[in-house]
C-alpha positions as CSV (number, residue, x, y, z in Angstrom):
1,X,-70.8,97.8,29.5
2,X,-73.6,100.2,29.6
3,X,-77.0,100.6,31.3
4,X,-79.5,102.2,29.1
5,X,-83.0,103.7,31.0
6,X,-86.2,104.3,28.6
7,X,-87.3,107.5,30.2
8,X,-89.8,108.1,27.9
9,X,-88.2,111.2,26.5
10,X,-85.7,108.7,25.1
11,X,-83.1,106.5,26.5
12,X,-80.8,107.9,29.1
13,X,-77.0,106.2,30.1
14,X,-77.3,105.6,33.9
15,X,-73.6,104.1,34.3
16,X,-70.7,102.8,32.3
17,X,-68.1,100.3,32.9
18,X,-65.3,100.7,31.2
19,X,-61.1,100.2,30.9
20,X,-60.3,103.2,28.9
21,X,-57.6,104.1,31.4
22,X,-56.1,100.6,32.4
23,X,-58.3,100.0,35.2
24,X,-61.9,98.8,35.5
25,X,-63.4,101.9,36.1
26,X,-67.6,103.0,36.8
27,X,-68.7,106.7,35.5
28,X,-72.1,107.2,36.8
29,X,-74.5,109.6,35.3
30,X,-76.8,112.2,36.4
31,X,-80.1,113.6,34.8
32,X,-78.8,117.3,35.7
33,X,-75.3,116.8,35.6
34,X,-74.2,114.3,32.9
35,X,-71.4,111.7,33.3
36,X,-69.4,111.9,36.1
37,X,-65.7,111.2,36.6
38,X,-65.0,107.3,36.6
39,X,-64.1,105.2,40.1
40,X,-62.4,102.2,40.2
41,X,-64.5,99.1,41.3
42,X,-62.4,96.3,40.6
43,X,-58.6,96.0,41.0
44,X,-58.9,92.6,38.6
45,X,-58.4,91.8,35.0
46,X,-60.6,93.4,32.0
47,X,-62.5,90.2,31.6
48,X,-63.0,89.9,35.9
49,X,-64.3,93.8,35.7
50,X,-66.5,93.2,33.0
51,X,-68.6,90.2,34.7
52,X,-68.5,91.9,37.7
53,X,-70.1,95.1,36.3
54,X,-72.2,92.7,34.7
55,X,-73.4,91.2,38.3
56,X,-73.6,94.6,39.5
57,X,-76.1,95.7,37.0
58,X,-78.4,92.4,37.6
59,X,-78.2,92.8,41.5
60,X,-78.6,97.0,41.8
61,X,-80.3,98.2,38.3
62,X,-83.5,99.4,39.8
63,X,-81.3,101.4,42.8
64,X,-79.3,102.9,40.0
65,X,-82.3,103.6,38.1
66,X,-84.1,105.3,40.8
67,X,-80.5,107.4,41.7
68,X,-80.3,108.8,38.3
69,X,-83.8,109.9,38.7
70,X,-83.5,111.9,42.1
71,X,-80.4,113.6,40.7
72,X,-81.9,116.6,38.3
């Protein structure tokens, strides 16, 4: 799962959830510094993970909007 930000230069990946390793993992990203090394943010199944990044996203999009901004 992905969050996609229109910054008006183009769209910009703000975080992804994703299992590539066996484990529901989150790799934010930064304006300056790019995508960041993946934590763990739920111990549960793939399917579990993925509607909980889903929630997550709903709930905290504009907070992780606004973090990817303030990091240049």
């Amino acid at each position: 799962m992905v969050l996609l930000f229109d910054s008006g230069g183009g769209r910009e990946t703000i975080r992804v959830y994703d299992s590539c390793h066996g484990l529901n993992e989150m790799h934010r990203h930064t304006r300056g510094g790019g995508k960041q090394n993946g934590v763990v943010f739920n111990n549960a199944t793939l399917g579990e993970g993925m509607r909980a990044a889903k929630e997550d996203i709903k709930e905290r999009y504009l907070a992780m909007i606004e973090g990817w901004e303030e990091w240049r």
